[in-house]
N, C-alpha and C positions, 0 to 999 in steps of 0.2 A: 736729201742730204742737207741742204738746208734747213728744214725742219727741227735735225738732228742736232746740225749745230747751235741754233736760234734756244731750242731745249736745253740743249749743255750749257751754254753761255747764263743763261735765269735761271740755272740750277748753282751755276759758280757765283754769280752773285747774291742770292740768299743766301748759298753756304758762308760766305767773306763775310756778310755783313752778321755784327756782332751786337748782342744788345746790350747797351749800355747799362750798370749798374749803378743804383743809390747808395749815394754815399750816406755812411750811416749819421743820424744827427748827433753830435757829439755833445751838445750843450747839454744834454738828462745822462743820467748815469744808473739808472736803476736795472741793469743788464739786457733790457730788451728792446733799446732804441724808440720805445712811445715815452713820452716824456709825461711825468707825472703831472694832472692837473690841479690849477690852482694854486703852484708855489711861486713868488717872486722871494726873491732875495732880499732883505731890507737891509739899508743900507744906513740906519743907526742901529746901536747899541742900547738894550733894555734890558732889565727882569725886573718884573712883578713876581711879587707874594701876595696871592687872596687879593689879585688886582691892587694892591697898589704896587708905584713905584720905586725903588732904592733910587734914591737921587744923590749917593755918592758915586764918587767916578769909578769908570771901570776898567782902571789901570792895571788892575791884577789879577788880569786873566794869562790862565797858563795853558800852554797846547804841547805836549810832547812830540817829538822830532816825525815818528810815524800817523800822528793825529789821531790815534787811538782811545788820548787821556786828556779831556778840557777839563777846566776846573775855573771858578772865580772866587775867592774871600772877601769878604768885604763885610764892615758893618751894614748894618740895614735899621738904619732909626726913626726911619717912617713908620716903623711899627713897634718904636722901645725894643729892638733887637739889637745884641751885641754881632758880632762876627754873624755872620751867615755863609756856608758853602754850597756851591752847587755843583756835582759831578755829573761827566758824561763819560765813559768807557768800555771800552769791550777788553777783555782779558785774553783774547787770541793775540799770542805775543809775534805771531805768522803773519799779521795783517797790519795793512800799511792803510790806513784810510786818504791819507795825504795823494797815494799813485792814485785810488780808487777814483777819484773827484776830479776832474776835468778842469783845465784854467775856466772861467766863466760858464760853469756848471755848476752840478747837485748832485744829490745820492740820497737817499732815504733810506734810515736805517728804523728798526723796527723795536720798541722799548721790549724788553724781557725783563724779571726778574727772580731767571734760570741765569745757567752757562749762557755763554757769550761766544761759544764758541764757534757758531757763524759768521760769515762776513759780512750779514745786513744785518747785527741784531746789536742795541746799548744794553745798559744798565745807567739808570740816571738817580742821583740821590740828592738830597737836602738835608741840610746838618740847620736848625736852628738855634742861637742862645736868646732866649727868650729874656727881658730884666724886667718886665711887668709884671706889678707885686702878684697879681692873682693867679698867674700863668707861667709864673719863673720855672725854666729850666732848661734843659738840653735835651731838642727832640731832633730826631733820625728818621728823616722820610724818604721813602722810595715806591716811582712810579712803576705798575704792572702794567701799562699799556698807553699804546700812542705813539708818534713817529718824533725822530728829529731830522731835522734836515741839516747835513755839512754841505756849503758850499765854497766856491775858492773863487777869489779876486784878487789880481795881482800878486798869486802866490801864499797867501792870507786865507786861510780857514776860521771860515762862519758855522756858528753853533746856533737851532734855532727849533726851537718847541713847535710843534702843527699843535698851536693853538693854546691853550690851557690843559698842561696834564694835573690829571687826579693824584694825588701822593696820600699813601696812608703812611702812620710815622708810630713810632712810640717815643716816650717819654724817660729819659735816665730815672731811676734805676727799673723801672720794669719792661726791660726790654725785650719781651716775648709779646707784650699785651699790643695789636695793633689795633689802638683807637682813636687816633688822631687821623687828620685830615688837614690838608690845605690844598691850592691849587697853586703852580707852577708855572710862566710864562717866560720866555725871555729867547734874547737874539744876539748873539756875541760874536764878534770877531776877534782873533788874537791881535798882540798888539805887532 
């Protein structure tokens, strides 16, 4: 009888004891809980064109309400450029990147230039005014591939290129011909 009960009693206690689960890490946001390697957040504001830097300020950058739509204008005369834009967007009018992003997190989202109608995937563009006599014009570049990273600090969404994206562009008025090229760098937070 003892036996019996000594058996019952280490079978009630295994059964009670419960195993604790992990909490998942909240800090990465790429759906799967492993956090992407390699990214830090940086914590100034840049873009590079073909590696150099705009050294005007970068007071006008725009983020719409759901983070969907960054954007910065700004001349760029480090390189005899008028105005310069640079987009980042997805056109899934359903998707909120702002909920997607964790306070002191990321997400990575993946460059296309398809639909956008996934919720990892941009379209990212570069509008150049070019006033160098040899090079004068309005060229239209957009990357096929490469990540951007949004992150969120203090409620503030960071916009930020993995590394040097490739942009191919064309030139006003033949804008079917894509034979241009630059590369594309930068890190922005809203203001």
């Amino acid at each position: 009888m003892k036996k019996i009960l000594y058996v019952l009693l280490c079978t009630l206690a295994l059964v009670s004891c419960k195993k604790e689960e992990e909490s998942p890490n909240n800090n990465n946001n790429n759906g799967n809980n492993n956090p992407p390697s390699g990214f830090t957040a940086p914590t100034t504001n840049y873009w590079q064109i073909n590696g150099t830097n705009n050294s005007s300020s970068m007071d006008a950058v725009q983020v719409n309400i759901a983070g969907t739509t960054f954007g910065v204008n700004k001349p760029f005369s480090d390189l005899g450029y008028g105005y310069c834009s640079v987009r980042v967007f997805n056109d899934n009018w359903q998707l909120n990147i702002r909920d997607q992003v964790p306070e002191g997190g990321y997400k990575e989202y993946y460059i296309t230039i398809n639909s956008t109608s996934s919720s990892d995937s941009v379209k990212v563009e570069l509008d150049v005014e070019d006033q160098n006599s040899s090079t004068a014009g309005n060229y239209f570049y957009k990357a096929s591939s490469g990540k951007i990273y949004v992150s969120k600090l203090n409620g503030k969404l960071r916009y930020t290129s993995d590394g040097d994206l490739q942009m191919s562009g064309v030139k006003y008025p033949a804008m079917q011909d894509y034979i241009y090229n630059c590369e594309l760098k930068f890190s922005q937070e809203q203001p």
